[in-house]
Structure formats: C-alpha cells, structure tokens
C-alpha positions as CSV (number, residue, x, y, z in Angstrom):
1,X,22.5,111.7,69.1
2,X,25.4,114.1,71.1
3,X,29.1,113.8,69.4
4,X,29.9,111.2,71.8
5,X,27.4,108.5,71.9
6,X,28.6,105.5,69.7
7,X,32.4,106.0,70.2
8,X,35.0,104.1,71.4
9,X,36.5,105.6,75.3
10,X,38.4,107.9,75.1
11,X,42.5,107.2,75.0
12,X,43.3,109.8,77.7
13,X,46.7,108.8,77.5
14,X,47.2,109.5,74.3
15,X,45.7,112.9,74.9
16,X,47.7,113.7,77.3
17,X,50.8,112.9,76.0
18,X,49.8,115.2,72.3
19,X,48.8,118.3,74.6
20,X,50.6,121.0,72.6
21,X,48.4,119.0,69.4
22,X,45.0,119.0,71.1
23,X,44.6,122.3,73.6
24,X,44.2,125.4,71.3
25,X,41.9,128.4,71.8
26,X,38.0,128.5,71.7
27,X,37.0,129.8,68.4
28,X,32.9,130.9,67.7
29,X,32.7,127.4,65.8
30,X,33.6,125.4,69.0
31,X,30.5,127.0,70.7
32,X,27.4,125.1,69.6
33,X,29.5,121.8,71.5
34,X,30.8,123.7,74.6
35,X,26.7,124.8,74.9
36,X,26.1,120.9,74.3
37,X,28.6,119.6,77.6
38,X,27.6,122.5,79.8
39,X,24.0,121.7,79.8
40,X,25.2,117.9,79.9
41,X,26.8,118.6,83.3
42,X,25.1,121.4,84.9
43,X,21.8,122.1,86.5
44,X,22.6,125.8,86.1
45,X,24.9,125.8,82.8
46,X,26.4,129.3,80.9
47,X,24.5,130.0,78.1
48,X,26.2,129.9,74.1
49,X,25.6,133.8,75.0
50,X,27.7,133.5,78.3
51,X,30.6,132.1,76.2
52,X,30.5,134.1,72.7
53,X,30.0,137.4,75.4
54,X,33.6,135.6,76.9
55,X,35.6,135.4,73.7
56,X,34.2,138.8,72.3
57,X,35.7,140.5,75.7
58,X,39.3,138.8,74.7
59,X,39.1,136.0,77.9
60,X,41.6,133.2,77.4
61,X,39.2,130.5,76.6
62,X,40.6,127.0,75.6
63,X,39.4,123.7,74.3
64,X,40.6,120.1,74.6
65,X,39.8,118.2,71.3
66,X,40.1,114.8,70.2
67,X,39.6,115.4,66.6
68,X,36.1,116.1,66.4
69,X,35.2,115.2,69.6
70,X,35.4,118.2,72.3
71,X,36.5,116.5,75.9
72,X,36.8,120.2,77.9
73,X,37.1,123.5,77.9
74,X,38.1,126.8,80.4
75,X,37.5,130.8,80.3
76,X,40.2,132.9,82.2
77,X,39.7,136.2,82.9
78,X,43.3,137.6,83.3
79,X,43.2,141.4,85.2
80,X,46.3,142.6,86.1
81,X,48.7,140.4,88.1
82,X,45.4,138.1,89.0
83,X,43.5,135.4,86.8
84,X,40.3,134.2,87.5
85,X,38.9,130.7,86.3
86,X,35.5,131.7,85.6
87,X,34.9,128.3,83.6
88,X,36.2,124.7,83.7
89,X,34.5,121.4,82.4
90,X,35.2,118.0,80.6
91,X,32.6,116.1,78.6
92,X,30.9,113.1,80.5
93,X,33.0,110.2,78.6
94,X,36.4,112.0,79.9
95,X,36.1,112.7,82.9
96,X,37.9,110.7,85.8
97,X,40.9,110.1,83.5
98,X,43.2,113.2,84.6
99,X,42.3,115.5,81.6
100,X,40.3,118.2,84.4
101,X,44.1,117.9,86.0
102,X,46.1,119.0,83.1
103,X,43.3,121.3,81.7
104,X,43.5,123.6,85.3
105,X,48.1,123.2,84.9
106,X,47.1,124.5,81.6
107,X,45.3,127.4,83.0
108,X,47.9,128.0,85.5
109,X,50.6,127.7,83.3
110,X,49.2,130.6,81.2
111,X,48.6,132.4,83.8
112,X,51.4,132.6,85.2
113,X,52.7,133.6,81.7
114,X,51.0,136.4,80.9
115,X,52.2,137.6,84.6
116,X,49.1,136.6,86.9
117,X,50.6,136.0,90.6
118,X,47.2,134.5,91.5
119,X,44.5,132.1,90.3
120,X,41.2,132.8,91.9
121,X,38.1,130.4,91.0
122,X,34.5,129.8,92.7
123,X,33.1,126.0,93.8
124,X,29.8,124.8,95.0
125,X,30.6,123.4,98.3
126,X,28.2,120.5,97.0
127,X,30.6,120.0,94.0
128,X,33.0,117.7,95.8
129,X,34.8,116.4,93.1
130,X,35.9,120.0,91.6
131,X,36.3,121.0,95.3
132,X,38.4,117.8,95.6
133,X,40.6,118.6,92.6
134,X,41.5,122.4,93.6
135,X,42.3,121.1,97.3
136,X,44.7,118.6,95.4
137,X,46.2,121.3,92.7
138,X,47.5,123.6,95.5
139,X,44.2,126.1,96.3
140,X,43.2,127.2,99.5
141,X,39.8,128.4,100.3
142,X,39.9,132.1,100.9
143,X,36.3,133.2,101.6
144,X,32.7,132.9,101.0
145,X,30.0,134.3,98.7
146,X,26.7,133.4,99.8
147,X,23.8,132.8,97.7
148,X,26.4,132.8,94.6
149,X,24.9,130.6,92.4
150,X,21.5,129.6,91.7
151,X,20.3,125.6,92.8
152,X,17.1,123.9,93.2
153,X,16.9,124.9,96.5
154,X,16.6,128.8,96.1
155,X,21.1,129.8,96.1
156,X,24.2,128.1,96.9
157,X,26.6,129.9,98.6
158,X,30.4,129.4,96.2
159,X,33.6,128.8,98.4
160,X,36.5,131.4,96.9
161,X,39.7,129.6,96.4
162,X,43.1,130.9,95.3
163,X,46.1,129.7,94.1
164,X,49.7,131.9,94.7
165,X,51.3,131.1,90.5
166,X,54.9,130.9,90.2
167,X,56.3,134.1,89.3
168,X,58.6,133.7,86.7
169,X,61.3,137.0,85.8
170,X,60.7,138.6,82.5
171,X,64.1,137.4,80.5
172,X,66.3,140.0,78.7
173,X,66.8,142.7,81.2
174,X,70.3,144.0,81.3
175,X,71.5,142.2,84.8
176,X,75.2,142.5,83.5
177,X,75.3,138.6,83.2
C-alpha cells in the first residue's frame, strides 16, 4: 500500500492557506517518499541517488507535506544570478488543485531571494500540462535541446524556458535616506 491509498482528498485549501507550516526543506528522511511519487509519475524518474547526490551538493530542495503525507517536492540549482528548476512534482491525489502553482511561486520567490535574476527549467514538449503551467506562470521558451531526455521512443528533445525574477535591492545600503 503507497502513503496515499486509503485517505481522505486532499484539503488543498487548507494547504495552501498553512504554506509557511507545510513547505520546508528536503531532509535524507523525506527521500524513500520523493523516490515513491517520482516513479508514480514518470516513465523516466530521478533515482533516491539523483536526489541524495542533490541535497549533498547544497541544491535548494523543498517538500510540501500534509503531515505525513508528502504532496510535492522541487530541486533548484541556484548559480550565480541564475536558478535552474532541475525538479518539480506533486503526488497523484494533489495534483490539479493549485499546489504545482504555488510550489513553482515558491521556487521563484526563493530565487529571487537569494539574488537569481532568472529561472531557467526544461519540459517535454509531450508534457502539456507542465508546459501549460510555465506558459501560465510567466516563462517563455528560449531554445531547444534535442534528444534531452530519454522516452520510449529512443529521446525527446526538452523545450528550455526562462523566467526574468523580480530583482529586489539588497536593504541597508547607506542611500542617505
């Protein structure tokens, strides 16, 4: 049985609105359930390896928990004055209820904090729905990798989109005011 099956649909409401109670970083013990969702959703999923490799390297990696229950998750790689989203997903039950929305504002958000001007992420063109919710959030396609990931089909060539962040002035300069 996965840590969903038997429960009662999610409240993503409620979720939302305790954001600051729920989002926190990824820790080693949130990776045997982030391995779980990945291979729930993807043909071609990151291995536990892929992830522990992420949060040894110092990535921003966050989760989205409902107590026990683990509804997403993201890896940033922060370089500079660029992020990239190298990772985003929500668990089966959640998704289609805004929480991949507000999980990607919460990626920007920090982002944007720790100075990034830019967010730059990868999509399979045949992955309308994450296409969908970039084109929505703001990103603009910027290029092409071909034969980027693997498929059933031999490659799949990833779209590059990228987001220009908000740039907000570091406070307590001396600007006489």
């Amino acid at each position: 049985m996965n840590a969903v099956q038997g429960r009662a649909p999610i409240d993503a409401a409620r979720i939302l609105a305790a954001w600051g109670q729920v989002c926190r970083p990824m820790a080693e013990a949130d990776l045997d359930q982030v391995d779980e969702i990945e291979r729930q959703i993807y043909s071609f999923p990151w291995t536990r390896g892929n992830f522990a490799d992420s949060l040894r390297s110092g990535y921003d990696a966050w989760v989205v928990r409902d107590q026990e229950l683990l509804l997403g998750y993201c890896i940033v790689m922060v370089a500079l004055d660029e992020a990239h989203l190298l990772n985003i997903s929500v668990a089966p039950p959640a998704q289609g209820q805004g929480l991949g929305r507000r999980l990607l504002g919460w990626v920007e958000q920090c982002a944007a904090a720790r100075h990034a001007q830019s967010l730059l992420l990868e999509v399979r063109p045949s992955n309308l729905v994450a296409k969908s919710l970039y084109e929505r959030a703001g990103y603009e396609r910027i290029g092409l990798r071909r034969g980027y990931y693997p498929s059933m089909r031999g490659r799949e060539d990833a779209i590059v989109m990228r987001k220009m962040l908000a740039v907000h002035p570091v406070s307590g300069g001396t600007d006489g005011n």
